[in-house]
DRENDO-1510 file (C-alpha; in Angstrom, 1 decimal, always signed):
<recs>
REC; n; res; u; v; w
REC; 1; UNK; +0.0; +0.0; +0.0 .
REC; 2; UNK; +1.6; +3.6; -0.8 .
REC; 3; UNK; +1.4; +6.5; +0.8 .
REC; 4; UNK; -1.4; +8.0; -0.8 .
REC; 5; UNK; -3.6; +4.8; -0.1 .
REC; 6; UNK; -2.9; +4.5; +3.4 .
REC; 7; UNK; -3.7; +8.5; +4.0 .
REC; 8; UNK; -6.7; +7.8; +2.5 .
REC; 9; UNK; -7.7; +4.4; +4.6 .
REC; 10; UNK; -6.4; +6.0; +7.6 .
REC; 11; UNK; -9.2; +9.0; +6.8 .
REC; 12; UNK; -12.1; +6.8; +6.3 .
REC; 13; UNK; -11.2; +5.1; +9.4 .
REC; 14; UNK; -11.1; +8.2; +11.4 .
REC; 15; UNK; -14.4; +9.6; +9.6 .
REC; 16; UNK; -15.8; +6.6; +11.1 .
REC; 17; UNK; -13.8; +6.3; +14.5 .
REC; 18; UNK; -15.0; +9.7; +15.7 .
REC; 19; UNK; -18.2; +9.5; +14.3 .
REC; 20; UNK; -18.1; +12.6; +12.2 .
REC; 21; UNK; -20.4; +13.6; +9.3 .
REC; 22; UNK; -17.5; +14.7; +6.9 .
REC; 23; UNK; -13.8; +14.7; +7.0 .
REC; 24; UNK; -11.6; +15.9; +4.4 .
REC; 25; UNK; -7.6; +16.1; +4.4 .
REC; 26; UNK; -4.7; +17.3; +1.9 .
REC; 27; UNK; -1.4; +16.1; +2.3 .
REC; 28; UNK; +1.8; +17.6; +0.1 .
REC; 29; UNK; +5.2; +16.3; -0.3 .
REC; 30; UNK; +7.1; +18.0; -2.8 .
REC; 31; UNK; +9.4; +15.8; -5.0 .
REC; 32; UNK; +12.8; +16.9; -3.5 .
REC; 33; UNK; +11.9; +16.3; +0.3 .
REC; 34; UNK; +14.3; +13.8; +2.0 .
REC; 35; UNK; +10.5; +11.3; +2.9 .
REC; 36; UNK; +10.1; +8.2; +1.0 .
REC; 37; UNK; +7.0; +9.3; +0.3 .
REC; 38; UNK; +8.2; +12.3; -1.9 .
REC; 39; UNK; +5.8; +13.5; -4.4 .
REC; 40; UNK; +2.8; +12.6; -2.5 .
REC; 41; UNK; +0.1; +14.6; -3.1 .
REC; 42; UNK; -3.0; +13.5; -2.4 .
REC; 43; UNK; -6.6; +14.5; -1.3 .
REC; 44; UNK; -8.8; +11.9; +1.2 .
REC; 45; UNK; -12.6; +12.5; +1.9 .
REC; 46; UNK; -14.6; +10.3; +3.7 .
REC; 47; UNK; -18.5; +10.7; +4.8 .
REC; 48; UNK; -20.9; +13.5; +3.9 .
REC; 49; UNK; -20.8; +17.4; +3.0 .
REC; 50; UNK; -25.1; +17.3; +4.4 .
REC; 51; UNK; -25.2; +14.4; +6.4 .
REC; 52; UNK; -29.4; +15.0; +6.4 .
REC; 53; UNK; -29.1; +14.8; +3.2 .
REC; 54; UNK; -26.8; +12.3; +2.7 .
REC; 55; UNK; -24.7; +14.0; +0.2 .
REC; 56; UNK; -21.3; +12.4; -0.1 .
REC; 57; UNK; -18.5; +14.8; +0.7 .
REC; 58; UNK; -16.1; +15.9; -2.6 .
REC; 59; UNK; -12.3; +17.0; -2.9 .
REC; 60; UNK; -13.8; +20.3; -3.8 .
REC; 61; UNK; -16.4; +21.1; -1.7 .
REC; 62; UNK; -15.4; +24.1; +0.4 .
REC; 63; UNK; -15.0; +24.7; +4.5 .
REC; 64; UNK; -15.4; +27.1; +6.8 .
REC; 65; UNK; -11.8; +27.7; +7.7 .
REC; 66; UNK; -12.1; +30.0; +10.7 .
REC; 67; UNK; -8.9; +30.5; +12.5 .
REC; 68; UNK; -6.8; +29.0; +9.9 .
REC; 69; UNK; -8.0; +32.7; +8.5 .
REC; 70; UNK; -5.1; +34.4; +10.6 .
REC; 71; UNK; -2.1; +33.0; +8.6 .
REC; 72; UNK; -3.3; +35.1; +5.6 .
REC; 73; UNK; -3.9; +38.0; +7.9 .
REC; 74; UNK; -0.4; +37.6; +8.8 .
REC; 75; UNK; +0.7; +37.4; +5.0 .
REC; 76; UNK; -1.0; +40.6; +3.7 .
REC; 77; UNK; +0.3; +42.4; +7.0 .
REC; 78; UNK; +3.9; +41.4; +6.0 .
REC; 79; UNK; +2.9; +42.2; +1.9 .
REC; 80; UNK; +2.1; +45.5; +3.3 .
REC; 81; UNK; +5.6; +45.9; +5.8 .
REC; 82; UNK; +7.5; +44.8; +2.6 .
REC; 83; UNK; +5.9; +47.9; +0.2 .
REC; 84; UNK; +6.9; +50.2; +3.2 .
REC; 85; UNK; +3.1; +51.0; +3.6 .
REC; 86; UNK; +3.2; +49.4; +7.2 .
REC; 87; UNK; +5.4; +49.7; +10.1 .
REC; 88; UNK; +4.6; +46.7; +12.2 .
REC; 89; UNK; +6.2; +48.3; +15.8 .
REC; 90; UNK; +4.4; +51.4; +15.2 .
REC; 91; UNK; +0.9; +51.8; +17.6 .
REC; 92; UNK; -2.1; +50.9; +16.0 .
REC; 93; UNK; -3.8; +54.3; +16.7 .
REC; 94; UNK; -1.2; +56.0; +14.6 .
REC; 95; UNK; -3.0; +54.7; +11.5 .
REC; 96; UNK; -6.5; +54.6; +13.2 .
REC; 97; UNK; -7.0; +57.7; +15.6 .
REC; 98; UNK; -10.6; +56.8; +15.9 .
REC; 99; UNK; -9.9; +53.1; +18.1 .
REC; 100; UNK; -10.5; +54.2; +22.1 .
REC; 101; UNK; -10.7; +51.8; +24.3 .
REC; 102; UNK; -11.7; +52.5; +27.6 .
REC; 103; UNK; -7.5; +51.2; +28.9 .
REC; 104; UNK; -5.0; +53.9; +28.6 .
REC; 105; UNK; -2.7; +51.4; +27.7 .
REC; 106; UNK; -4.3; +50.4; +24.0 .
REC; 107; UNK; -2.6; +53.0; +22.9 .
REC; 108; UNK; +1.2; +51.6; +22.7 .
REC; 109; UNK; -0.5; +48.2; +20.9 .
REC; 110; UNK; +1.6; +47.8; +18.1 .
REC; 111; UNK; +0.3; +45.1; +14.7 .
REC; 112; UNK; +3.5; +43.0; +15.9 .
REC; 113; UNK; +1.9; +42.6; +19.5 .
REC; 114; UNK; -1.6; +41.9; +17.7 .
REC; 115; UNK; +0.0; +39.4; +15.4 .
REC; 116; UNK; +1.6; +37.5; +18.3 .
REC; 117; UNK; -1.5; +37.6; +20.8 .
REC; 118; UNK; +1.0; +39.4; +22.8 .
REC; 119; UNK; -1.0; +43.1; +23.3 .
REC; 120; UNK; -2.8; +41.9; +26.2 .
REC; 121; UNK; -6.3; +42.0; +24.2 .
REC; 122; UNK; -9.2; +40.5; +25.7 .
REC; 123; UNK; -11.5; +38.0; +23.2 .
REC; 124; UNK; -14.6; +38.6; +21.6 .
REC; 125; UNK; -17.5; +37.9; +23.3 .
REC; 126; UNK; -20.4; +37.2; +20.9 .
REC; 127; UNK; -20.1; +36.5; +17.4 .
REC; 128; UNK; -23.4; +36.5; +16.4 .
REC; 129; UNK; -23.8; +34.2; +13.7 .
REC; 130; UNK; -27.6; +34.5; +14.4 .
REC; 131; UNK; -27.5; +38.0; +13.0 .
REC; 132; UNK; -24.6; +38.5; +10.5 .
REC; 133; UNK; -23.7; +42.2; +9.0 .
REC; 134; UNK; -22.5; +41.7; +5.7 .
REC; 135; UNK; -21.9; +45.8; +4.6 .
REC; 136; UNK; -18.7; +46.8; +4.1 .
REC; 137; UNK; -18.6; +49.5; +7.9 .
REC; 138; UNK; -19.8; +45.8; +9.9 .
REC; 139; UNK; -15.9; +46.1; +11.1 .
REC; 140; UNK; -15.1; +49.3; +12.1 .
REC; 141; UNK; -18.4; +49.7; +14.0 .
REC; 142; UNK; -17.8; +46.5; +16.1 .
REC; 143; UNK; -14.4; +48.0; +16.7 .
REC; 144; UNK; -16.6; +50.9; +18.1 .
REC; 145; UNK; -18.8; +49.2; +19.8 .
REC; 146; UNK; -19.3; +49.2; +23.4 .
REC; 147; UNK; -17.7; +46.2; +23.7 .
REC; 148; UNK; -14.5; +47.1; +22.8 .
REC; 149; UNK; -14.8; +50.5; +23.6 .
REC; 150; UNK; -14.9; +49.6; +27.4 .
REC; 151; UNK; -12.9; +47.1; +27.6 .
REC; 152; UNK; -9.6; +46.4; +29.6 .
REC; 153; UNK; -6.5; +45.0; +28.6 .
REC; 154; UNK; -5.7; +41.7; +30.6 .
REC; 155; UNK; -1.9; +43.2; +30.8 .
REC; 156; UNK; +0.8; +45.9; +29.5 .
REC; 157; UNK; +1.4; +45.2; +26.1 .
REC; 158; UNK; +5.0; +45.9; +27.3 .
REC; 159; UNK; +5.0; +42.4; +29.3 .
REC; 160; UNK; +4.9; +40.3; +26.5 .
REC; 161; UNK; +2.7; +37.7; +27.6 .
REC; 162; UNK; +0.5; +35.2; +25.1 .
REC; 163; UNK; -3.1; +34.8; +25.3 .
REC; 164; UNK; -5.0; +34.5; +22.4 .
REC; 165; UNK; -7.3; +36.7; +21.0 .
REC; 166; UNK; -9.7; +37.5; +17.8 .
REC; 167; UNK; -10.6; +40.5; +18.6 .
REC; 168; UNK; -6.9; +41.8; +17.8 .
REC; 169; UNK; -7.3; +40.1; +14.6 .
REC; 170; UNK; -10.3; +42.4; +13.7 .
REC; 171; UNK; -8.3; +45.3; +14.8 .
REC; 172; UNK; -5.3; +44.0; +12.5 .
REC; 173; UNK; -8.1; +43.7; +9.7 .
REC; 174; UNK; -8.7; +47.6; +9.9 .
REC; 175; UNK; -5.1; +48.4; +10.0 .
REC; 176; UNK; -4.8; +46.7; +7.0 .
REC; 177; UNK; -8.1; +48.4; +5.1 .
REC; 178; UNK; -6.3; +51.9; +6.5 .
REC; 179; UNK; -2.7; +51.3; +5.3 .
REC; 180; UNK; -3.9; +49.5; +2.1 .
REC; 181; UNK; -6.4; +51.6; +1.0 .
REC; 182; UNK; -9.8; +49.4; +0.5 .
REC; 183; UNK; -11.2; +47.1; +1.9 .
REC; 184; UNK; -10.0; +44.4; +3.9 .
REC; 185; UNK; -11.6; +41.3; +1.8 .
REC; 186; UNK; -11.0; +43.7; -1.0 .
REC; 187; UNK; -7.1; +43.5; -0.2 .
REC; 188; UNK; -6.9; +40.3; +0.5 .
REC; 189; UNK; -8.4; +38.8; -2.7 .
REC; 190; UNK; -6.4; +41.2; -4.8 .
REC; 191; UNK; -3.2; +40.5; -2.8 .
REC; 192; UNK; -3.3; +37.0; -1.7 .
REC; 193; UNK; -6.1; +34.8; -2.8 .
REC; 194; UNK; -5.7; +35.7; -6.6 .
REC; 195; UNK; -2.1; +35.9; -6.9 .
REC; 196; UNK; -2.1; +32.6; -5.9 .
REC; 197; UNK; -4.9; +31.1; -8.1 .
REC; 198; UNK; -7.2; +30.2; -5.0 .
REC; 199; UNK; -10.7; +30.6; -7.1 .
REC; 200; UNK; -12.5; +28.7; -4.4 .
REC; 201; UNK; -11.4; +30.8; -1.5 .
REC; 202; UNK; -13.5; +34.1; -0.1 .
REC; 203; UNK; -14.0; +35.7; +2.9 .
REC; 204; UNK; -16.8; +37.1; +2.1 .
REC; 205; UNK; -18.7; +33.9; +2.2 .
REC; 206; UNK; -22.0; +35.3; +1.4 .
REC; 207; UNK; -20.7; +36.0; -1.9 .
REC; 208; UNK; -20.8; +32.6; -2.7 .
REC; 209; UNK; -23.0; +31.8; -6.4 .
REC; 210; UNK; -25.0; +28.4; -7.0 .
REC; 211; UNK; -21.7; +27.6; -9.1 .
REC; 212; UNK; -19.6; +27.4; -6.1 .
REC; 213; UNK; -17.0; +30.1; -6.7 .
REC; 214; UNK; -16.6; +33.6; -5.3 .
REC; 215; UNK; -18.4; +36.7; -6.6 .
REC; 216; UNK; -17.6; +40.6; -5.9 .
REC; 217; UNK; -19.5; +41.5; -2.7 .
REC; 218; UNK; -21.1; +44.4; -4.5 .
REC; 219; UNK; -22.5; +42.1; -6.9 .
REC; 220; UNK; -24.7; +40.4; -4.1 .
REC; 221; UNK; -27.1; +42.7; -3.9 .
REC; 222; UNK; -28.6; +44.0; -0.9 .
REC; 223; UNK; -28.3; +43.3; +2.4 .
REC; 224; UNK; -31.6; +41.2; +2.1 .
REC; 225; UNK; -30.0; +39.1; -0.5 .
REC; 226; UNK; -27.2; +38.8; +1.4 .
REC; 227; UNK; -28.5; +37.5; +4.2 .
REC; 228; UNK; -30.2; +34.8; +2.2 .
REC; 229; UNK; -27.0; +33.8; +0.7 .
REC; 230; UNK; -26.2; +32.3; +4.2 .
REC; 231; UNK; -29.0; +30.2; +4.9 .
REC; 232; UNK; -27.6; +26.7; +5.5 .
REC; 233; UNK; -28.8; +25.5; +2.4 .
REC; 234; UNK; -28.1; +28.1; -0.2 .
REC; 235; UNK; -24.3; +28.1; +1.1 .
REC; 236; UNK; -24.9; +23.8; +0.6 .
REC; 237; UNK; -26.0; +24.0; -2.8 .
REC; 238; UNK; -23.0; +26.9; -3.8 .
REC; 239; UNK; -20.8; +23.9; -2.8 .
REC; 240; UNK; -20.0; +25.0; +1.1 .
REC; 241; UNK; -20.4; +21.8; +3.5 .
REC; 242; UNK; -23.0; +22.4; +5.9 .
REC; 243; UNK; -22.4; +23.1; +9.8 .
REC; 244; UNK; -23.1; +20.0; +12.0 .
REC; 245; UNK; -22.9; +19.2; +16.1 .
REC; 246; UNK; -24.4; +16.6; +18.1 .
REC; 247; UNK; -27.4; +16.6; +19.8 .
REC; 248; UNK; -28.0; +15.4; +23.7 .
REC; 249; UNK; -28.1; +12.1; +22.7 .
REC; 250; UNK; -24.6; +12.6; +20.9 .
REC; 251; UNK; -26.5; +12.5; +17.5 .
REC; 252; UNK; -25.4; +14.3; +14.4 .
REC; 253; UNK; -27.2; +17.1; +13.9 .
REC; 254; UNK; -26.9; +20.7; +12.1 .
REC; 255; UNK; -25.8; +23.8; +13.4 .
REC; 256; UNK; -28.5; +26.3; +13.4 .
REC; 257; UNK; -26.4; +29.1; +12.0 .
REC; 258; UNK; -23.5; +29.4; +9.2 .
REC; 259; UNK; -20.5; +31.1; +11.4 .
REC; 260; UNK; -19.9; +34.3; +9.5 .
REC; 261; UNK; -20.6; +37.9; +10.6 .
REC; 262; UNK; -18.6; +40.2; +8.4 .
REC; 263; UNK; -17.9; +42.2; +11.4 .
REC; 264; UNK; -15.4; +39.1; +12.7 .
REC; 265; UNK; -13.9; +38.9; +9.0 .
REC; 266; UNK; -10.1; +38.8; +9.6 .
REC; 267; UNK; -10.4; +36.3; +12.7 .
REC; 268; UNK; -12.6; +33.9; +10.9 .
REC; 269; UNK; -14.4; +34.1; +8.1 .
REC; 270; UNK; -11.9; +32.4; +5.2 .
REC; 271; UNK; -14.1; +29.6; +3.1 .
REC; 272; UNK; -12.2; +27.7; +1.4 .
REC; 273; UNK; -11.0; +24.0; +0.3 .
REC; 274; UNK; -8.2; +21.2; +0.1 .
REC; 275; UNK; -6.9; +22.4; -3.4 .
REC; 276; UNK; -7.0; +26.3; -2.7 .
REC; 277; UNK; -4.9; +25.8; +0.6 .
REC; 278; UNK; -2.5; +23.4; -0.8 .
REC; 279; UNK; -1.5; +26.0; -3.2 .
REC; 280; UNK; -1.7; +28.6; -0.1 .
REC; 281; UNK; +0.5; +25.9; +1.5 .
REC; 282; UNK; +3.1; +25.7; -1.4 .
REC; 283; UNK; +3.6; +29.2; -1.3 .
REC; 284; UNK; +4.6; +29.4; +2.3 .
REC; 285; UNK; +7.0; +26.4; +1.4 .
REC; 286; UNK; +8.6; +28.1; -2.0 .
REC; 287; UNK; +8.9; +31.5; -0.4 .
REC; 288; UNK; +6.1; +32.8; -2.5 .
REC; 289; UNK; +4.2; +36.4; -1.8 .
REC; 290; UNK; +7.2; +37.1; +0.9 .
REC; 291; UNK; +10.5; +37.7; +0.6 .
REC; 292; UNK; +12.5; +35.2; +2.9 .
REC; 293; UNK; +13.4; +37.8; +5.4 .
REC; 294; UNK; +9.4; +37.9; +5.9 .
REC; 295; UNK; +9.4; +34.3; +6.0 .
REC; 296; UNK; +12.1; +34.2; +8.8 .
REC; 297; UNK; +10.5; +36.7; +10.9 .
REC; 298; UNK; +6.5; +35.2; +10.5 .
REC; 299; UNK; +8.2; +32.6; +11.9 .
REC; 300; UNK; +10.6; +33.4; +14.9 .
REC; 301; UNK; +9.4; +32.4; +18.1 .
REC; 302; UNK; +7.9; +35.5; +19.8 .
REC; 303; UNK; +6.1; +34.0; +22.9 .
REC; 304; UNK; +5.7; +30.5; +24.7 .
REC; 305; UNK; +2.0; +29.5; +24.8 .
REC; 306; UNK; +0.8; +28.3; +28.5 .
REC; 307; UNK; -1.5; +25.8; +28.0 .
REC; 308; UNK; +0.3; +23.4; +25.5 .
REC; 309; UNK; +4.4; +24.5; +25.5 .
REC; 310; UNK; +3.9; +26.0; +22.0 .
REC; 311; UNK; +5.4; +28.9; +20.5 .
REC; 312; UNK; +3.9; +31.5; +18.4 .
REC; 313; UNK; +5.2; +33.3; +15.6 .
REC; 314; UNK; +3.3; +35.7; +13.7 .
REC; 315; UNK; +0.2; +34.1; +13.3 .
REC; 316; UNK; +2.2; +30.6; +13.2 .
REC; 317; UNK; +1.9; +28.0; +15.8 .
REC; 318; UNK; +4.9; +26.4; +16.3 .
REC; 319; UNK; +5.8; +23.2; +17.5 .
REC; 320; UNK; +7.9; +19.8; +17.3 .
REC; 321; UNK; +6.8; +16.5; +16.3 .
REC; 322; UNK; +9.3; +13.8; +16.2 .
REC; 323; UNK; +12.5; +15.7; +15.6 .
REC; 324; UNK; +10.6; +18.1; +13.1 .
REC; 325; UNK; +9.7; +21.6; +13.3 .
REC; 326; UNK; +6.1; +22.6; +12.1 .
REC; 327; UNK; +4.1; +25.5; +11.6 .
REC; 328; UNK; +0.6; +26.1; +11.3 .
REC; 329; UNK; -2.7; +26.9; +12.8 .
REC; 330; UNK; -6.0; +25.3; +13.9 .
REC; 331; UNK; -9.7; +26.9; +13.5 .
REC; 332; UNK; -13.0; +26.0; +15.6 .
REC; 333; UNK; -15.8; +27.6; +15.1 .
REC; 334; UNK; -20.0; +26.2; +15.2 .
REC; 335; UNK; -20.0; +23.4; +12.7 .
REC; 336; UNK; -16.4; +23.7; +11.7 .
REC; 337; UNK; -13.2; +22.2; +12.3 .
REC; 338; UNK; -9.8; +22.9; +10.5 .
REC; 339; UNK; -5.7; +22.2; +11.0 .
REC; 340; UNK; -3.3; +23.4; +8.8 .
REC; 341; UNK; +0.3; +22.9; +9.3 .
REC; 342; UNK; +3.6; +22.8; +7.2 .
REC; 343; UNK; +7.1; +21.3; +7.8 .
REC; 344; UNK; +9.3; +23.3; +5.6 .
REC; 345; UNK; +12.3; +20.9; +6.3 .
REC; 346; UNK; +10.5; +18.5; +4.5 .
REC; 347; UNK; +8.6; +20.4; +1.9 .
REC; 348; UNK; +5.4; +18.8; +3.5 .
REC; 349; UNK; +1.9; +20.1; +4.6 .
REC; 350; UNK; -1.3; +18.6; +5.7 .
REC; 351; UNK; -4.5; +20.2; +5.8 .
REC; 352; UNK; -7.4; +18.5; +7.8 .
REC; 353; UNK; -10.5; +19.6; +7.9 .
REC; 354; UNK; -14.1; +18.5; +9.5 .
REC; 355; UNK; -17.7; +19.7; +9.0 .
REC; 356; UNK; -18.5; +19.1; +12.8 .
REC; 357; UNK; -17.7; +21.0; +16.0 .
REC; 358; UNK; -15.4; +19.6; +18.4 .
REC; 359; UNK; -13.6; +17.1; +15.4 .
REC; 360; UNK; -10.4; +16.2; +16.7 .
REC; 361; UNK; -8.9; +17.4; +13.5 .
REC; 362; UNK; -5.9; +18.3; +14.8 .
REC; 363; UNK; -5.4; +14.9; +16.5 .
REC; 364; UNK; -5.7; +13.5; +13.0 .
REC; 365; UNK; -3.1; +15.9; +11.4 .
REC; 366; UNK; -0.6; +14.5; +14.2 .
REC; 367; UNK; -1.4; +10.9; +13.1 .
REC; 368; UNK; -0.9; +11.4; +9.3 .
REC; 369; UNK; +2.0; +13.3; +10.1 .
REC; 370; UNK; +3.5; +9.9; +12.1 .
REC; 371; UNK; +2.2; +7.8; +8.9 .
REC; 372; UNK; +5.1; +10.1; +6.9 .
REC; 373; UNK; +7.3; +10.7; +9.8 .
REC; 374; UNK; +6.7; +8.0; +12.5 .
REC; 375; UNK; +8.7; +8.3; +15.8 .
REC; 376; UNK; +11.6; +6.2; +14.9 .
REC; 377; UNK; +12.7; +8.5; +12.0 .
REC; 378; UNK; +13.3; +8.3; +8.3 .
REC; 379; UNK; +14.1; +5.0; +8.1 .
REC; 380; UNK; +10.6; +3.6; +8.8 .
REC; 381; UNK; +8.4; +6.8; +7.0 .
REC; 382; UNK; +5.3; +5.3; +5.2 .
REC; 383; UNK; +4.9; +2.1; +7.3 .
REC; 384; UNK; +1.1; +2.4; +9.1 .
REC; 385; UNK; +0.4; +4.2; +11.9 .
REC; 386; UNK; -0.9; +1.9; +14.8 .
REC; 387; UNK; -2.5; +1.7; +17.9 .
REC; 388; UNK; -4.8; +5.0; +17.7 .
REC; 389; UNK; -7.8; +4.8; +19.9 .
REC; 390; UNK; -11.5; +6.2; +18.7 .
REC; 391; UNK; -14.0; +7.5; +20.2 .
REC; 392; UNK; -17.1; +8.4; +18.9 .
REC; 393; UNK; -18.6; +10.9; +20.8 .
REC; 394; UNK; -15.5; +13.0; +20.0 .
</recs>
């Protein structure tokens, strides 16, 4: 059995296992990496993109993305460094004298300390799927909202001190609208998602036609339209898997909402699917978009994350698994599950992703990872990866 088939038996089996209505996972090994698995590249689905429906679950069907959103945040915050257009230790309110927050100290946050969860930001607190704002000012005016208006920062932004949080993304999403020029989703298709030929990736998700791919937001009509374009079902039938948890008797049910509020854009809102974010992941890996200084700094470890020994970079994760540095990101939001991670000593990434809340997708990006790179090194890549233990109420 080669690589390819035993990624993809090792994905129906962990569909299955954990009792999940889809799962979906890209792995990429470029032809010069030192695996004996070199040149894999292959795409495993296993289960349902509706499990009501029973619709079986396709390569291209597209995901919510959520956090995973953040590492293009990153990339057009260091597109915009590299043009000179952004200083990344320079405070926030330089470029946006209207932020207040009800803290003195909000004013020495700079994008660096936002890109490391290192400014000491508190989180958001409600999302409200159950009431989207899809205009283009949904942003700014949750960044001057109460909310975030009088709030506290959990720390000095001096101290240096991890804890994660989205709502410094939606800040980094206006810095970038100010310093670019337009829009934020604007910016980032222009900059990011078409330079790289991702057709299937938005975040503006109600822009999403019955053909599946991406439309200008302007040409979705009004707010009424809009809002229609994220019912569960007209998201389903422009190709987007549909939302799914588990009821009180641990069956698989929907969500009631789609997660997206264009207000929480640049934490969360990328849709997108296996094929677009391999070639997101082969950039990352060649040195595309950034120079490699970029690269180098995206990448340096800034702070230790308490609760699992982690570091993080600029938007990166990073970590060790068997004598291997990686770097990536997870996303959880309502329905959705994602983990995307690269190990550019190897000229490898895996994307997993789950239509389910709670999916241990990140559990199952460890294990393909050992099925390429097992414990014992090299020498025994590609042999099966044993002894995992499912559960399905996961």
């Amino acid at each position: 059995m080669n690589c390819g088939e035993k990624i993809k038996e090792y994905i129906n089996r962990a569909a299955f296992g954990y009792d999940l209505p889809g799962l979906a996972a890209g792995v990429y090994v470029g032809a010069d990496s030192p695996l004996p698995c070199a040149g894999t590249d292959c795409e495993a689905v296993a289960g349902f993109m509706d499990f009501r429906e029973r619709i079986p679950l396709r390569a291209e069907h597209v995901f919510h993305m959520a956090s995973v959103s953040k590492l293009f945040v990153a990339t057009g915050a260091m597109l915009l460094a590299e043009r000179g257009l952004l200083d990344l230790e320079a405070p926030v309110c330089d470029s946006l004298p209207w932020f207040r927050m009800r803290d003195p100290r909000h004013r020495e946050i700079s994008a660096l300390q936002l890109l490391t969860h290192t400014a000491g930001m508190p989180d958001v607190a409600d999302y409200r799927w159950n009431a989207p704002e899809t205009d283009g000012g949904a942003l700014e005016r949750y960044l001057r909202s109460d909310e975030v208006r009088e709030a506290t920062l959990l720390w000095s932004p001096r101290e240096g001190r991890f804890c994660y949080s989205n709502l410094g993304y939606e800040l980094l999403g206006a810095l970038i609208a100010a310093r670019a020029g337009r829009g934020f989703e604007e910016f980032m298709r222009e900059s990011i998602l078409r330079p790289l030929g991702m057709e299937d990736s938005t975040f503006l998700t109600f822009s999403r036609t019955p053909e599946g791919r991406a439309m200008d937001a302007h040409a979705a009509g009004s707010a009424e339209v809009a809002r229609a374009a994220l019912s569960i079902d007209a998201l389903r039938d422009a190709g987007v898997c549909v939302p799914h948890g588990k009821d009180a008797d641990k069956r698989i049910v929907r969500e009631p909402f789609f997660p997206y509020n264009r207000a929480h854009g640049p934490s969360s809102t990328l849709t997108s699917n296996l094929r677009d974010m391999r070639r997101f992941g082969k950039a990352m890996l060649r040195g595309a978009l950034l120079d490699s200084a970029s690269h180098e700094k995206a990448r340096k470890a800034y702070a230790v994350v308490p609760n699992n020994g982690e570091r993080i970079g600029l938007a990166w994760f990073l970590r060790e698994q068997n004598g291997c540095e990686l770097c990536g990101h997870e996303g959880t939001d309502d329905g959705f599950r994602a983990s995307f991670w690269i190990c550019p000593e190897l000229d490898l990434q895996i994307t997993v992703v789950s239509n389910m809340s709670g999916a241990p997708v990140k559990k199952i990006n460890k294990r393909l990872f050992e099925l390429l790179v097992p414990p014992s090194g090299l020498a025994e890549a590609g042999k099966d990866a044993e002894g995992e233990t499912f559960s399905r109420n996961a």
